[in-house]
C-alpha positions as CSV (number, residue, x, y, z in Angstrom):
1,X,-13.5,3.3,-54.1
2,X,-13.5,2.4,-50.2
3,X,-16.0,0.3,-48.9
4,X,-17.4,0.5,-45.5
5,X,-16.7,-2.9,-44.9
6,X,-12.9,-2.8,-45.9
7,X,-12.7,-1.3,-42.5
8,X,-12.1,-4.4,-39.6
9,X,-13.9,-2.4,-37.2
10,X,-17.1,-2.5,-39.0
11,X,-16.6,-6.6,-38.7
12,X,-15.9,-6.2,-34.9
13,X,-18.8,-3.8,-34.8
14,X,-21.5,-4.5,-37.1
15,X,-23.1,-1.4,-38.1
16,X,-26.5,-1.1,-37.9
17,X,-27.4,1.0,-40.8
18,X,-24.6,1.4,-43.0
19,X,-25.6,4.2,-44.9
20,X,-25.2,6.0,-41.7
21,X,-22.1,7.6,-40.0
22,X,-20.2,5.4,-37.7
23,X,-19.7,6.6,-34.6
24,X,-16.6,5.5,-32.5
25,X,-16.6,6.8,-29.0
26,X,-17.0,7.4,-25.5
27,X,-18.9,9.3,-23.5
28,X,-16.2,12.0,-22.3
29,X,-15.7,15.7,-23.5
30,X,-14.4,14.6,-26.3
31,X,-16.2,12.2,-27.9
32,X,-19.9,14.4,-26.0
33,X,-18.5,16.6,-28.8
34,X,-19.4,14.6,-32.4
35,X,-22.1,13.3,-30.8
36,X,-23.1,16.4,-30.1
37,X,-22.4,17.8,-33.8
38,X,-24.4,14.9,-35.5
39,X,-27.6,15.4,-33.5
40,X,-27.6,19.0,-34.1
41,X,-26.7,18.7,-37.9
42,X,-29.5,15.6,-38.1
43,X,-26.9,13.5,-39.5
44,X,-28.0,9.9,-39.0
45,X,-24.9,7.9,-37.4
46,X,-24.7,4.3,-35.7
47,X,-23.1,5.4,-32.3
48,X,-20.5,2.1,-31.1
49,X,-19.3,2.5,-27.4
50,X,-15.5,2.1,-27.4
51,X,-14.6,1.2,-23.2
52,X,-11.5,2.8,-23.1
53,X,-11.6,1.9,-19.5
54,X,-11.3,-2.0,-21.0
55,X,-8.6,-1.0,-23.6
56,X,-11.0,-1.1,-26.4
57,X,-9.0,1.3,-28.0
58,X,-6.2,-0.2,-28.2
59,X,-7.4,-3.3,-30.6
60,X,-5.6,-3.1,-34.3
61,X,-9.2,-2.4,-35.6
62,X,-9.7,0.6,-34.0
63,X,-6.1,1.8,-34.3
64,X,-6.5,1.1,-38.8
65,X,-9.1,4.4,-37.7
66,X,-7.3,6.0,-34.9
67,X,-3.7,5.5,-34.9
68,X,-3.4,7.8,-31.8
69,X,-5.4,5.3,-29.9
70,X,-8.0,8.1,-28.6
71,X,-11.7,8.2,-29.4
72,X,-13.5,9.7,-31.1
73,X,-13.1,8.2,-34.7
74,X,-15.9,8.7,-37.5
75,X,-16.1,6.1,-41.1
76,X,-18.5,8.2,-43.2
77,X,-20.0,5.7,-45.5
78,X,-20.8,8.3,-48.4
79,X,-17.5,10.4,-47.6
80,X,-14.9,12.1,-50.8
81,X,-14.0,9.4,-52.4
82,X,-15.6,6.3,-51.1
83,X,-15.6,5.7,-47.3
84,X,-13.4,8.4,-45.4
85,X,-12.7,7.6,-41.8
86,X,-11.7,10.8,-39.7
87,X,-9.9,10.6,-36.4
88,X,-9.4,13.5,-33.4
89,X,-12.4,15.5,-32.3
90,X,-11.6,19.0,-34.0
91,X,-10.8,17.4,-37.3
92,X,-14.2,15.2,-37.0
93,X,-16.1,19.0,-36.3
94,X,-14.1,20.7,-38.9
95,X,-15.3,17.6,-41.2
96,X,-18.9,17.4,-40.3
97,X,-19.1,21.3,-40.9
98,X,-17.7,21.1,-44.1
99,X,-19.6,18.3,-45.3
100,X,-23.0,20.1,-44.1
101,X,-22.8,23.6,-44.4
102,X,-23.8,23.8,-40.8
103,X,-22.5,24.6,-37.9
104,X,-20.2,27.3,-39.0
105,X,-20.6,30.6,-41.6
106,X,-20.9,30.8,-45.1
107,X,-18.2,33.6,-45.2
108,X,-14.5,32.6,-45.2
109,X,-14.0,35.2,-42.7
110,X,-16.6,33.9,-40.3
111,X,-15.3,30.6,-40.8
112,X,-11.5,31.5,-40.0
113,X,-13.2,33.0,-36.5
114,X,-15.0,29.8,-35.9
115,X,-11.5,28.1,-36.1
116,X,-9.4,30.1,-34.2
117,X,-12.0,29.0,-31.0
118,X,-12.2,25.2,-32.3
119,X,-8.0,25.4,-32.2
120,X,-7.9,27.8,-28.9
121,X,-10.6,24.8,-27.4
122,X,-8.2,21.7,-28.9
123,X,-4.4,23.3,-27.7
124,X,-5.6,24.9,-24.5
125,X,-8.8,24.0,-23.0
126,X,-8.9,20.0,-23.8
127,X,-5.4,19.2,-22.2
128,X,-5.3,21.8,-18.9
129,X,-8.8,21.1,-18.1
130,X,-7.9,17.3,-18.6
131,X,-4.9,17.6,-16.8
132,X,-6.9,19.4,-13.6
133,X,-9.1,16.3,-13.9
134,X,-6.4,13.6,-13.7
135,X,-4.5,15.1,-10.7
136,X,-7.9,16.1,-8.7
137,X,-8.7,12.2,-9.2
138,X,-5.0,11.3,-8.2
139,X,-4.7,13.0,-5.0
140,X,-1.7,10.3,-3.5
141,X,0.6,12.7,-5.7
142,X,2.3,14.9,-3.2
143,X,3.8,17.2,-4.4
144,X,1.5,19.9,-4.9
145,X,3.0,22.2,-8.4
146,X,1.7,20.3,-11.1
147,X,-1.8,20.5,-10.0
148,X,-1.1,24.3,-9.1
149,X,0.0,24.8,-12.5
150,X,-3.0,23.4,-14.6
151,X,-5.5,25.0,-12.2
152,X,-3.8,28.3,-12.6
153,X,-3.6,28.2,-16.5
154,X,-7.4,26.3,-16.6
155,X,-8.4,29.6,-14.4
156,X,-6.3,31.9,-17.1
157,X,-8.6,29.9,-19.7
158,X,-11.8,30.6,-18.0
159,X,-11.0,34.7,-17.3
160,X,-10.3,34.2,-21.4
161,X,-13.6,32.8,-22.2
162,X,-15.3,34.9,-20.2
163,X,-14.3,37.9,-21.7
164,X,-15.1,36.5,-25.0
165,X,-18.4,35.8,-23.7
166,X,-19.4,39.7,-22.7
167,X,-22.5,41.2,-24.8
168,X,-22.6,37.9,-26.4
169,X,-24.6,34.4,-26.6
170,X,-21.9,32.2,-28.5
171,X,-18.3,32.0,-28.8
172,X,-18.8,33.5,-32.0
173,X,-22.0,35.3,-34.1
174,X,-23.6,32.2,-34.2
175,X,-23.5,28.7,-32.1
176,X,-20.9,26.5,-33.9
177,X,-18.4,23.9,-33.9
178,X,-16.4,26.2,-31.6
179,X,-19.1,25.7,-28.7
180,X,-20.0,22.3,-29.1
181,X,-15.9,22.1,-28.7
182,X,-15.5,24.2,-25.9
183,X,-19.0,23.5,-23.2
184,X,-18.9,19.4,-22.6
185,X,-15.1,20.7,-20.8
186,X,-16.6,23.5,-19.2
187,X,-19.7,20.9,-17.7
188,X,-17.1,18.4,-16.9
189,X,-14.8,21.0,-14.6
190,X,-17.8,22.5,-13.0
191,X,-19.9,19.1,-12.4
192,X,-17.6,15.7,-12.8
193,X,-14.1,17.8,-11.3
194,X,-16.5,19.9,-9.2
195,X,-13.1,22.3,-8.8
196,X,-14.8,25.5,-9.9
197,X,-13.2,26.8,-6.4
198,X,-10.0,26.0,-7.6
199,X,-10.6,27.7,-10.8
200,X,-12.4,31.1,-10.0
201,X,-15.5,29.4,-11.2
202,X,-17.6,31.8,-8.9
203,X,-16.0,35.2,-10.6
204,X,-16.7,34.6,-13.6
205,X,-19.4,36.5,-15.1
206,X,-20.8,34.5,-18.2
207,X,-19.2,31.3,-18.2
208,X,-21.9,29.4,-16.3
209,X,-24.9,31.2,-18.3
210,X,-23.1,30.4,-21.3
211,X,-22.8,26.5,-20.3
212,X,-26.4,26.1,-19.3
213,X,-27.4,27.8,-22.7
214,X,-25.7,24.5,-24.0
215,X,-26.8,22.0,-21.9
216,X,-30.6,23.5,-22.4
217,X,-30.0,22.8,-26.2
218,X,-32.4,19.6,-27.0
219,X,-29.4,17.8,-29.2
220,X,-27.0,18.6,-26.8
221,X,-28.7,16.0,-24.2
222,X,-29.5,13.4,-26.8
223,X,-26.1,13.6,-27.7
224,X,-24.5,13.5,-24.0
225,X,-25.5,9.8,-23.4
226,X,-23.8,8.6,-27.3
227,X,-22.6,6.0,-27.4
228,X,-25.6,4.1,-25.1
229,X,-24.1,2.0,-22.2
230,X,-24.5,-1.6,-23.0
């Protein structure tokens, strides 16, 4: 049965309770995300800052986790089997949620819903909202259509959303996995991009409600500063 310490990056970084969850990450829209998750299930976790902006994810300990050199990555101490680590947001969600219960229906049917948004979130959302990101921040690139074409498809995203969002709170019946997926990219294009002009931000009729519905959420904010600087 796995160990926690057969894992290097538990040598690298000590954990600090190791019954808890580790916690591999960063703070961007992705990694927000399971922090996110594990505040709002109540799960404890030992939250270990990975500077991808030093390369940190690129050391053979953290690739044994993540072999697509991204964060975030999860080892859950008490996991099927022994020690299970879990790479890729989405997967960490769907995993959390299945461990718990929470965050997602009892019904199979409800479930399948809160999926569909979790995989609309991870094949649409997560790269053209990135994409906007990287060229807004990369503005000696002259030519002017790959920009054109994430903004338009990020704006074909939003109008999507939006309509989801009519007569309703949540993404789905209840807050899930799907939202915690879907809001940190929404706050990131509206307040690190800051190119809701680009995107229609300003016609969109629940988008912005929905977001600061989120953000009002107390676990959401403990969870937006995990991992702490330092």
């Amino acid at each position: 049965m796995p160990q926690l310490t057969d894992f290097a990056i538990t040598r690298l970084r000590p954990p600090r309770d190791p019954e808890a969850i580790q916690l591999y990450s960063f703070p961007t829209p992705n990694g927000i995300k399971v922090a996110v998750a594990l505040e709002e299930l109540g799960l404890p976790y030992d939250a270990h800052r990975i500077h991808i902006g030093e390369n940190d994810q690129f050391t053979p300990e953290f690739l044994a986790i993540s072999p697509n050199n991204k964060i975030p990555a999860i080892i859950d101490p008490h996991g099927p089997g022994g020690a299970h680590a879990v790479f890729e947001s989405g997967a960490i969600l769907a995993y959390l949620a299945g461990k718990t219960g929470g965050l997602w229906p009892e019904d199979a049917a409800g479930r399948s819903e809160v999926m569909q948004w979790l995989m609309w979130q991870m094949g649409g959302v997560g790269p053209m909202f990135g994409q906007v990101g990287w060229f807004l921040r990369n503005p000696q690139i002259e030519d002017p259509r790959p920009l054109e074409r994430y903004t338009g498809e990020t704006a074909r995203l939003l109008r999507v959303l939006d309509a989801r969002l009519a007569g309703r709170d949540w993404v789905c019946d209840a807050y899930s996995i799907a939202d915690i997926a879907i809001a940190p990219w929404l706050r990131s294009m509206r307040d690190s991009y800051k190119a809701g002009e680009l995107v229609g931000w300003d016609d969109l009729a629940h988008v912005d409600a929905y977001l600061e519905r989120f953000l009002a959420r107390p676990a959401v904010q403990r969870g937006l500063d995990q991992p702490p600087r330092g």
